[in-house]
C-alpha angles and dihedrals in degrees: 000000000000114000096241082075092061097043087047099054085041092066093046083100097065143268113359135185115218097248099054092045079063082053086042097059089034090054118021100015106049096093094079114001124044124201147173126226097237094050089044079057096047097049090043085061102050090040083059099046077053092048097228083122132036128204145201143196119240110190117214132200102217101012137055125288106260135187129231126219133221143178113250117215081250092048086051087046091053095045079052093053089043094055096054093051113100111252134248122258109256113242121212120223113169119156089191092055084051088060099050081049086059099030095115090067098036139068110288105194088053080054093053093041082056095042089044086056091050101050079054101050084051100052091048093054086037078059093047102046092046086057092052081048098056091039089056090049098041102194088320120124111251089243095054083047105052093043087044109042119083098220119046096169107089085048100052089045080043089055096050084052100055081045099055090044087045088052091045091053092050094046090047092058094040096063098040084053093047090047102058111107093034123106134207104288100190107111101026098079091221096117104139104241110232114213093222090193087072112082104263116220109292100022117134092210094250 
């Protein structure tokens, strides 16, 4: 998925200025798209050199000028398109999960303090996501909200989030638990060699 997508979709709830789009992917959008200022920027310009996207100046007394932004009707016909595209596959790449790979010839205390920061890292954006979601729902039960709002799709992105956070919590706490009584390994060569050509627990055999 291009930016622009996500850009696109963001400003599916109305008029934004550029700087509260940044709000916006740092917020509302992290879950599942990162992004940096000064690309959101970027990709606003070219949209609108495309004109997917329109803006307009808003002049302010003791701030700086901003623009707003808009969705075009052709910015709203290629999210459609978008939308109907089948999507990429999504690639992992996780060093940490490297590490437990490795774990058995590694240092095993340095692997639970990581796990241990990212447990942690988990827990603080689980926090922040069930905020945006009772903020969304704003004392309504999930199922009034989902049959009332008018856009459903920021709180369904918002609830894989809370899943993947919940599973990485969880994770996090299986292996540190399986790894208490071991000790490092690196240098004692007793590492139990895995015949990786033998299904491994879970395969399907293709």
């Amino acid at each position: 998925m291009a930016l622009r997508n996500a850009i696109l979709a963001a400003l599916l709830d109305g008029e934004s200025s550029g700087y509260d789009l940044a709000k916006c992917f740092d917020v509302a959008v992290a879950n599942f798209w990162t992004s940096t200022p000064q690309q959101l920027y970027r990709e606003l310009d070219k949209l609108e050199g495309e004109g997917l996207v329109e803006a307009r100046l808003v002049e302010q007394q003791r701030r700086p000028n901003k623009r707003m932004f808009a969705l075009t009707p052709s910015g709203r016909a290629t999210l459609r398109q978008f939308v109907a595209g089948e999507p990429r596959p999504t690639a992992i790449r996780d060093e940490l999960l490297v590490q437990v790979e490795a774990i058995d010839v590694g240092d095993i205390d340095a692997v639970r303090m990581h796990l241990t920061t990212r447990g942690e890292a988990a827990e603080r954006k689980l926090e922040r996501y069930q905020r945006s979601r009772e903020a969304l729902l704003n004392g309504r039960s999930e199922t009034d909200y989902l049959a009332e709002t008018e856009r459903i799709g920021h709180y369904l992105t918002l609830a894989r989030g809370i899943a993947f956070e919940e599973e990485t919590i969880r994770w996090c706490t299986y292996v540190r638990r399986s790894l208490r009584g071991r000790s490092t390994r690196a240098d004692t060569g007793t590492a139990t060699h895995v015949d990786r050509t033998q299904p491994r627990p879970g395969d399907t055999g293709r």
